[in-house]
N, C-alpha and C positions, 0 to 999 in steps of 0.2 A: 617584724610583721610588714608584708609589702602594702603598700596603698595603691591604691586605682584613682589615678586621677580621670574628671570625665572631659571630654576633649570641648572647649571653650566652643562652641556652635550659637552665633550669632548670622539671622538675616541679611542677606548682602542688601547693604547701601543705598536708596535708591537713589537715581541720578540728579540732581540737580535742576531745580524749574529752571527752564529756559524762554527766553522770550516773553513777549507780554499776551493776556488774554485778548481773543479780539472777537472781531464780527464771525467772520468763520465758525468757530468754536461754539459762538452762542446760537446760530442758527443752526447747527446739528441737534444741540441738545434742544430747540424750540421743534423741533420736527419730529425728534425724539418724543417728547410731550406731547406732541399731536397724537401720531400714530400709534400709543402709549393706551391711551385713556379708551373705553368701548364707548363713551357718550359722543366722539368724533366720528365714528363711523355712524353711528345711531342718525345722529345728527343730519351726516351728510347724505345716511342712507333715506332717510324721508323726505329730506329736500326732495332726493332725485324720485324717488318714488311717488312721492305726492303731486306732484308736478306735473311727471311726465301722465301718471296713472289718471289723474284729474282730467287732466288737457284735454285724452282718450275719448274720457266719458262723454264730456262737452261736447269738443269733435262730432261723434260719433250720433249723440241726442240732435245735434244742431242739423245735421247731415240728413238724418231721416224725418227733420221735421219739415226740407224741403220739399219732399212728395205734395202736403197739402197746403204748403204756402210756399211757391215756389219766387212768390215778388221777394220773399226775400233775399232772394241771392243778387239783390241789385245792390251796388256797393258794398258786398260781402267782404270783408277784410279776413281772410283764412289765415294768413300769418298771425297776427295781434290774439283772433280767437285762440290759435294754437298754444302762445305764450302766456296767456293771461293767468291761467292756474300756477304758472312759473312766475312772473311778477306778482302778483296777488299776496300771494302763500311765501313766495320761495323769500322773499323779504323778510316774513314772521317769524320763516325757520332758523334761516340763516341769522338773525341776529342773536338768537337763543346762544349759538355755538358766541359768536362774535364778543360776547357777555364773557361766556365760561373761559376764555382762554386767558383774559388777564384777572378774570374775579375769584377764580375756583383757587388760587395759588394761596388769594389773602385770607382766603376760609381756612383753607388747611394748613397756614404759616410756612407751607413754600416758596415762598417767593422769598422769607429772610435765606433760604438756601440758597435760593439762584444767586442772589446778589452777595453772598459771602465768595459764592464761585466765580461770578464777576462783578467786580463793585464797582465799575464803571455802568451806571443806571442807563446811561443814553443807547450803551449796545446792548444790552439785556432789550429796552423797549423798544429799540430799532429791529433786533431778533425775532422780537415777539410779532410784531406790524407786518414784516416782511415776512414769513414763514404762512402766518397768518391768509395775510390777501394772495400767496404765492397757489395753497391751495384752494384756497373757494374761488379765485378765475378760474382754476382750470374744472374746478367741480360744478361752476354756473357754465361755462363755457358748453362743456358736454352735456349737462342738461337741457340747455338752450335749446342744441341742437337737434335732439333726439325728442323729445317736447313738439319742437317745429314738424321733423320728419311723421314722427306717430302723426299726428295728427292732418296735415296731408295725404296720409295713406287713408284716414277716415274718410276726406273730400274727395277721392278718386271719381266716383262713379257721380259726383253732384257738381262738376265742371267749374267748381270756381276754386280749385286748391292752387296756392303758390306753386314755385320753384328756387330752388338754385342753380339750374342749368341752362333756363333758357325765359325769355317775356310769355308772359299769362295774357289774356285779357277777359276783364271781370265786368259783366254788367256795369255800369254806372248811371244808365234810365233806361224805363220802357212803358211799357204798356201791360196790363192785368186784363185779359179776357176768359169768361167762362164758355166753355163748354156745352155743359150741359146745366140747366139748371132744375132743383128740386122743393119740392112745397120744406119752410121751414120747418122746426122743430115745437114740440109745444111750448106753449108761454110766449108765441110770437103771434103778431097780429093777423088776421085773417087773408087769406090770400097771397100771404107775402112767400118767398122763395130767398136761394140761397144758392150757392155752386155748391153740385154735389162732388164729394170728396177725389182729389186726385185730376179734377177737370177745368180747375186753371192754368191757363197757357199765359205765356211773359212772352210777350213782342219788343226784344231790345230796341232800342234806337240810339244807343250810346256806347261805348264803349270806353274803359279804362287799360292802360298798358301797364302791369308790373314786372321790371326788369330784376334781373336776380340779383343785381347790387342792391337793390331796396331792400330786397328781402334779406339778404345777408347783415344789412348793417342792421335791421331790426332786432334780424337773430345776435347777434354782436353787442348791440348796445341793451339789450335787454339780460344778456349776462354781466355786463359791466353795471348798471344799476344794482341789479344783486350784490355783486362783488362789492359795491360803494357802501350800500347800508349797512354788509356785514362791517365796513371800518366806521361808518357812525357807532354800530354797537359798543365797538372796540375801544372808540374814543371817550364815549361814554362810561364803559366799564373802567375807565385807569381814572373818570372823574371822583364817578360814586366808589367804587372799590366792594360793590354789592352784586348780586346774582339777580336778586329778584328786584331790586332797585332798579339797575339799568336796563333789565328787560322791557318793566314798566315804564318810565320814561322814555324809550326807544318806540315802545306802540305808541305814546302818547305826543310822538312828535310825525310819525308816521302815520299814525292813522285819526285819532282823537283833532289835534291840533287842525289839518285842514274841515273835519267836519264843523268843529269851531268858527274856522275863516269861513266858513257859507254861512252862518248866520251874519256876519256884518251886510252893512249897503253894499249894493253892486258893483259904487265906485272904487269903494275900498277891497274889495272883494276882487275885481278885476285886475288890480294895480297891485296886492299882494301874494294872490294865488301863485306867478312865478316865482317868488321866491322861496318857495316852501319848498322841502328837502323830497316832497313826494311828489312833485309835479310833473319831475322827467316820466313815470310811468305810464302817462296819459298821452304821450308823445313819440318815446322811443319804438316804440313794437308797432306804431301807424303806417302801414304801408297806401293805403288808398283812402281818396277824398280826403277832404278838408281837416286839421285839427283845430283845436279852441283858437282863436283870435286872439285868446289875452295869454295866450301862449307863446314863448319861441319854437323853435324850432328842434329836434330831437337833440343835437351836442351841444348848442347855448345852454338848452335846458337840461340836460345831462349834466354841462359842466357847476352849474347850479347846485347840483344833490354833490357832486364833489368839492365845492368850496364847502359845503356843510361839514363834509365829512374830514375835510385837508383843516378846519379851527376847531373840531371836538379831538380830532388826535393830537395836534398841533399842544391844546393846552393838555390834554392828560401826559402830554410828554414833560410840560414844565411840571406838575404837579407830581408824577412818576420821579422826578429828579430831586424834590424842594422838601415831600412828605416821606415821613419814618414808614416804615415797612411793618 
């Protein structure tokens, strides 16, 4: 009786790891993870949207309220207006993401995957950092800018909107004369009067220049402040290793903690104020007149919110290396 042998069919071999795992490697796969998840785009997409869609409204309400108060377009700062829904907001959004990208991993016990893929912790967290701040510049960056532009297109026909191509000049004093004037309204004293709507005239007598490098570094450092808190989140998030922890903590240093510093004395209040992680936003997006006094100046004080943000990564990097996963 013949037999049938069946022919030995094993899988060819695979080749041999070669080389060691490095930074490369781990920033594909961190970009991977970004682009991966819908809560990234979610994420980024309200930033830009809230931002820019806010800025509009502002804009656009601010704009037509000149008609019947037109004093106020004297030291009108249209730049800072325009960014303010982008600093304001874009800080709160962004740190939400800032949280998720190193906390989400310890929810789901991801992260023991990453690091059996490379067990070298320092490029896993170097990965994560760089990938991380690589997108939200260039996603603060263009929102900056489109934020800025929307919102000049508001101020067209009310004569005090920035540029980037060329010097503005923006009321800086004048004079308030009516028109026309009309008996008040009721509940006002007998005889008294008031400008009827639309018939105040502004007699400048001052003037301020805003050159477009002004305006550009506002637009500029007002995406790098975003970009900065989103790495406070981050630094924060490899401390706590929680979602709703470091969120919390992150508003509470950003927005809680200076409402706190206005309750001390004035002395201490003045002498502390710069050092708080939320200072540079009262500074950066200033393009005309004066800022706080107990203020530096826009990159002192910028660099400020980045030492914040250079000792919470700093240690979640020692604590990423030292704590079990």
């Amino acid at each position: 009786m013949a037999t049938t042998t069946t022919p030995d069919v094993r899988p060819a071999a695979l080749p041999p790891a070669a080389g060691r795992a490095g930074l490369k490697g781990a920033l594909a796969s961190e970009f991977t993870k970004l682009r991966s998840v819908r809560s990234t785009y979610w994420t980024l997409g309200a930033l830009f949207f809230v931002s820019v869609g806010l800025g509009i409204a502002i804009a656009a309400g601010t704009a037509a309220n000149f008609t019947d108060h037109p004093f106020q377009k004297i030291a009108f700062d249209a730049t800072q207006t325009s960014l303010g829904a982008f600093f304001e907001l874009g800080q709160l959004i962004i740190a939400v993401i800032g949280a998720m990208v190193i906390t989400s991993e310890y929810s789901t016990g991801m992260i023991r995957t990453s690091l059996t893929a490379q067990p070298r912790r320092g490029v896993v967290y170097a990965a994560k950092a760089i990938a991380f701040t690589a997108v939200t510049l260039v996603i603060s960056v263009v929102t900056s800018f489109v934020a800025f532009l929307a919102g000049q297109a508001m101020y067209a026909s009310s004569l005090v909107g920035a540029s980037l191509f060329h010097a503005v000049k923006i009321p800086a004093n004048g004079n308030v004369t009516c028109q026309q004037r009309v008996p008040a309204g009721p509940g006002a004293p007998p005889g008294a009067f008031t400008c009827a709507p639309g018939k105040r005239v502004v007699t400048v007598t001052a003037w301020d220049v805003i050159h477009p490098s002004t305006v550009l570094a506002a637009i500029i450092g007002t995406a790098l402040f975003v970009t900065i808190v989103a790495l406070i989140s981050f630094g924060v998030g490899a401390i706590i290793r929680h979602t709703a922890g470091t969120i919390a903590t992150v508003i509470a240093l950003m927005f809680i903690l200076p409402l706190l510093e206005n309750t001390l004395p004035t002395d201490w209040h003045n002498d502390i104020m710069r050092f708080l992680p939320d200072a540079a936003n009262q500074v950066v997006s200033v393009t005309i007149g004066p800022t706080s006094q107990n203020l530096w100046s826009a990159w002192p004080q910028l660099g400020v919110t980045a030492l914040w943000a250079a000792a919470l990564v700093g240690i979640g990097a020692y604590l990423f290396r030292k704590r079990d996963a």
